[in-house]
N, C-alpha and C positions, 0 to 999 in steps of 0.2 A: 265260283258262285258265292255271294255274299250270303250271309245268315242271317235270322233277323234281327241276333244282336246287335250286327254288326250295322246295320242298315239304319238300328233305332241308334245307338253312338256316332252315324254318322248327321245325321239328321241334329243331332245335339251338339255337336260341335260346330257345325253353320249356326245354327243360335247362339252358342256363344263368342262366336267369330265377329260377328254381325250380320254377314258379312259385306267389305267393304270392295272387295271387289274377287273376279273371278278364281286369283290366282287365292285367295283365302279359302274357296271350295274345293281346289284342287289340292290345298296343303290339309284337310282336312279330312279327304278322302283318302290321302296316300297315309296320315296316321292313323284312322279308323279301320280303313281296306286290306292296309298293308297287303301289297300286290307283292310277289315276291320279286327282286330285283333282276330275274332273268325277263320278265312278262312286265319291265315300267314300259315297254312301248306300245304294247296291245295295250296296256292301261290308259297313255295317255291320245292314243288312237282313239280308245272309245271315249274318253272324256270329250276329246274336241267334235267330235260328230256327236254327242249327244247335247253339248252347251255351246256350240260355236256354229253346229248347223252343218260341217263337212260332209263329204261323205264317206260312207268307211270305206277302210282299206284295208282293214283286215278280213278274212273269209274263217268260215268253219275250218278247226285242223281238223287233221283225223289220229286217233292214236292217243296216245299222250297228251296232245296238246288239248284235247275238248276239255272241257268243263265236266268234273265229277258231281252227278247231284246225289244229295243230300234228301233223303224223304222217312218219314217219320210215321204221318199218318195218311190215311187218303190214297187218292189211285195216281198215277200218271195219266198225262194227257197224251205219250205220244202212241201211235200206233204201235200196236204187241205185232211181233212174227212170229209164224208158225215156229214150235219148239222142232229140229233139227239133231240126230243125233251127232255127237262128239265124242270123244272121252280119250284120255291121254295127254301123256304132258305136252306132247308133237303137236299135241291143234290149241296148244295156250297163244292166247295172241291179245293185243289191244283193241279188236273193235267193238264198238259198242253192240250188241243185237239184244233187244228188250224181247224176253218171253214170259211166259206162266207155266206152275208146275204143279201139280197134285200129285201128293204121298201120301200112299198109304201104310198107316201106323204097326208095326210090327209087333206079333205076339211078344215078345222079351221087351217089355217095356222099365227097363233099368228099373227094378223097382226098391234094389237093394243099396244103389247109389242113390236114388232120390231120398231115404228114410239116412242114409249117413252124410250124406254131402253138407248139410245143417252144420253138423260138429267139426267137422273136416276140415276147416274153411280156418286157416291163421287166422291169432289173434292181432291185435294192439290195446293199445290203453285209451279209451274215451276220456273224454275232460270232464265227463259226471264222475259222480264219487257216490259211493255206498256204506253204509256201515261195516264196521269187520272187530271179529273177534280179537283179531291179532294186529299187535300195536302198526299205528301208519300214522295218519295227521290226526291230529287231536281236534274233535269235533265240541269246539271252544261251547257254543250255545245249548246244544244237548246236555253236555255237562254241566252248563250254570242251574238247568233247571231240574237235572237231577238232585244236583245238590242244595236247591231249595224244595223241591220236595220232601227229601228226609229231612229237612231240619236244621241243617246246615253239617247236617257229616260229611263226609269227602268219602262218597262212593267209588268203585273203579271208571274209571275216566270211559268215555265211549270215542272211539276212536273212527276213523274213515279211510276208506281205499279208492284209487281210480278204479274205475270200471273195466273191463278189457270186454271189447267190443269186436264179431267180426271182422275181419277184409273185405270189401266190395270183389266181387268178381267179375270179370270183363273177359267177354266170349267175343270174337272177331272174326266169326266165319267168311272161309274163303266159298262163295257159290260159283266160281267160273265154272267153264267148260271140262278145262283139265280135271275138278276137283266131283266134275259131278255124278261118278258111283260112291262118294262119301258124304255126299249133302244130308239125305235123307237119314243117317244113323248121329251125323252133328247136331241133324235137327230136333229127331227125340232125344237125344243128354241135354242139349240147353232147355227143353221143354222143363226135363226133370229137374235139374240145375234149378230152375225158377222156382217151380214149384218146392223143391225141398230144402231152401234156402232164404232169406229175408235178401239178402245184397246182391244180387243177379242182374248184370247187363248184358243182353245177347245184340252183337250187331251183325249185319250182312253185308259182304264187298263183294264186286266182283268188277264192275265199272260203272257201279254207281255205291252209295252208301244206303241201308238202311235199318233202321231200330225197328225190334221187333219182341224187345220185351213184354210189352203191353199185349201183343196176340197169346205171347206163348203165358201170360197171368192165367188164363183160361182152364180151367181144373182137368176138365175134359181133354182128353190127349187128342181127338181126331176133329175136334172143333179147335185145338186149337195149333195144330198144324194145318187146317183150310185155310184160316185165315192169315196167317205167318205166308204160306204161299200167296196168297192173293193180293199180297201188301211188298211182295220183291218182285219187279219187272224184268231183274238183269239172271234168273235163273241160266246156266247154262251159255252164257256172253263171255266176253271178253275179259283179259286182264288187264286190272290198273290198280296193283296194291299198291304201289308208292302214292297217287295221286287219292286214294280210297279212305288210306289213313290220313294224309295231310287234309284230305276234307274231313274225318272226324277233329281234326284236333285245331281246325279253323276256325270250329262251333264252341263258343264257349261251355254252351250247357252239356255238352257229349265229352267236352277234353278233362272239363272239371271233374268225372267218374270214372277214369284214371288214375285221379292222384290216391297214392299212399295203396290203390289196388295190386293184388296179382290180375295180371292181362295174359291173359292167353289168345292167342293167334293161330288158327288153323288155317293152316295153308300149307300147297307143296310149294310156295317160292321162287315160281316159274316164272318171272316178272321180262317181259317182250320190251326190248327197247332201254332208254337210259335207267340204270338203278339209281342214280343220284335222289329221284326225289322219296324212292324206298327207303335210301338210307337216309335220311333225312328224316322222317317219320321214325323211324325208328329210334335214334338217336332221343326225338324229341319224347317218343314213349318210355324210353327209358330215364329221362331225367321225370317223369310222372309215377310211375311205378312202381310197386314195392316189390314187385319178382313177377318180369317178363320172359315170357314162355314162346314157345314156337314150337307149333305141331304139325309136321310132314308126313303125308303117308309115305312118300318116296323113301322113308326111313323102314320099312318094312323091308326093303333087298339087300340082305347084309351085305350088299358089293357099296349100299349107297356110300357117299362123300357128299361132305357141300363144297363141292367145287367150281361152283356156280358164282359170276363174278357179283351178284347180290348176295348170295349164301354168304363169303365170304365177307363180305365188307362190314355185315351184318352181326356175324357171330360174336365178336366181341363185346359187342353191344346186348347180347341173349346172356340169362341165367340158367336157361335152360334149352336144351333143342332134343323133342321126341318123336317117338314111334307113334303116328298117327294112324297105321295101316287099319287099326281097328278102333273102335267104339269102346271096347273092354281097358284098351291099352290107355285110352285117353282119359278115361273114367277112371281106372286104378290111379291115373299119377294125381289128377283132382282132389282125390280123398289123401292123396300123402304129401300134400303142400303144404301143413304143417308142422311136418318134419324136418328135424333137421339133417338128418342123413339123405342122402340124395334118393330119388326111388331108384329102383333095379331097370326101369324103362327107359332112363335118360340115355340118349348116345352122346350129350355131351351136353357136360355141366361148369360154367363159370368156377374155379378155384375159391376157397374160402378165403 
């Protein structure tokens, strides 16, 4: 599924194409679209039935191969199914089934991690600068006019620092099936997260993508967990975290809040089908990142291992991989990210 960046770059590049003929809109689409080169023939399938008039030949896959949407604001248009129970790793699977959920908000509403999660949060250095007592760049102009205010005496110079500025956070809840006696307690941290934070991205995968920051801005915890639910169609569906995150990181403006962030990833990992396009996402989150996380409840049974041919290929690629069994557990390591000693929750941490 194209985005609308992508859609408005492709539309600009036929303008400046001219174009003079067909094959100019098809090389213009394959640089704007960039289809990936497993899917150039479904590409060029739909090109010629949509400009040459064929008819198609390719059908709906099912699995993997469908299209992961992307939604942000607004409702879907396709028919909702009745909500079904599931739960466990054994019924993780690829198919799409669009449902709705209502949560009700629980008394322990994190209230001690929403008041510290603020300070919590790694720094870096922004590119403004501030005054500082203690010597840094020499704030050439301040000083000229101090020293025509006194007279021309050579007062102490006024000097300046960069700023150090939070981390953006990036939350990437997994909502499938497998994951859904943990939906509801991810859902009030990133609630709190929002709220008790300036840099908060909370997204939702399960086999679809959706942003869900903007509900969870909502002061109100149980107005705005209503709406957080009413705005994810794939509660309780299928898995497609490899295809989930290659559609965040396809959208310009969702891949750009990434960069230079901690990304945290809850999920147990259960990925049905080829892992190739997980690792793949991953790979590409970590050239984005400034410390990617991976949070598994399955890490609660001290027998666990990733021994899982995704777990594996993956790990490497992780700074961190934790105990997601609980809501406390995920919350604690939150507030010790910037740290530099590892927290005591990690089952496994990247070498310095």
């Amino acid at each position: 599924m194209a985005s609308s960046e992508q859609a408005t770059t492709f539309m600009q590049a036929i303008a400046l194409l001219g174009p003079r003929s067909v094959d100019h809109i098809r090389e213009a689409a394959l640089a704007t679209l960039a289809p990936p080169p497993d899917r150039r023939d479904e590409f060029d399938a739909l090109f010629r039935m949509w400009l040459h008039g064929e008819e198609q030949v390719l059908h709906a896959g099912e699995g993997e191969d469908e299209e992961t949407g992307v939604k942000e604001n607004g409702s879907s248009l396709e028919q909702l199914a009745p909500e079904q129970g599931e739960a466990g790793g054994e019924h993780a699977s690829i198919e799409e089934r669009l449902t709705r959920r209502e949560f009700s908000v629980r008394a322990d509403s994190l209230p001690a991690f929403q008041r510290q999660i603020g300070h919590a949060l790694p720094k870096r250095r922004s590119f403004r600068t501030e005054i500082s007592k203690t010597p840094g760049a020499l704030d050439l102009r301040r000083s000229l006019r101090s020293i025509v205010r006194n007279g021309g005496d050579i007062p102490s110079p006024v000097w300046r620092k960069r700023r150090q500025a939070p981390r953006r956070l990036l939350l990437l809840i997994d909502v499938s099936g497998s994951m859904k006696q943990y939906t509801p307690g991810f859902l009030e941290m990133a609630h709190a997260a929002v709220q008790g934070a300036a840099r908060v991205e909370v997204f939702t995968f399960g086999t679809r993508l959706t942003r869900l920051t903007s509900a969870l801005r909502v002061r109100d915890r149980s107005m705005a967990v209503a709406r957080a639910s009413s705005l994810v169609d794939d509660w309780g569906g299928g898995t497609r975290i490899g295809p989930s995150l290659l559609a965040f990181l396809s959208t310009p403006r969702f891949a750009a809040l990434a960069n230079g962030s901690c990304v945290v990833i809850l999920s147990d990992g259960l990925e049905r089908g080829d892992h190739a396009p997980m690792e793949l996402a991953i790979s590409r989150l970590r050239g984005r990142a400034w410390r990617l996380t991976f949070v598994t409840p399955l890490a609660g049974d001290p027998r666990f291992r990733p021994e899982t041919a995704a777990m594996k290929a993956i790990l490497p690629m992780l700074d961190d991989l934790i105990d997601g069994s609980s809501v406390a557990c995920v919350a604690d390591f939150l507030l010790s990210l910037a740290r530099s000693a590892p927290a005591a929750i990690s089952i496994w941490r990247r070498a310095s």
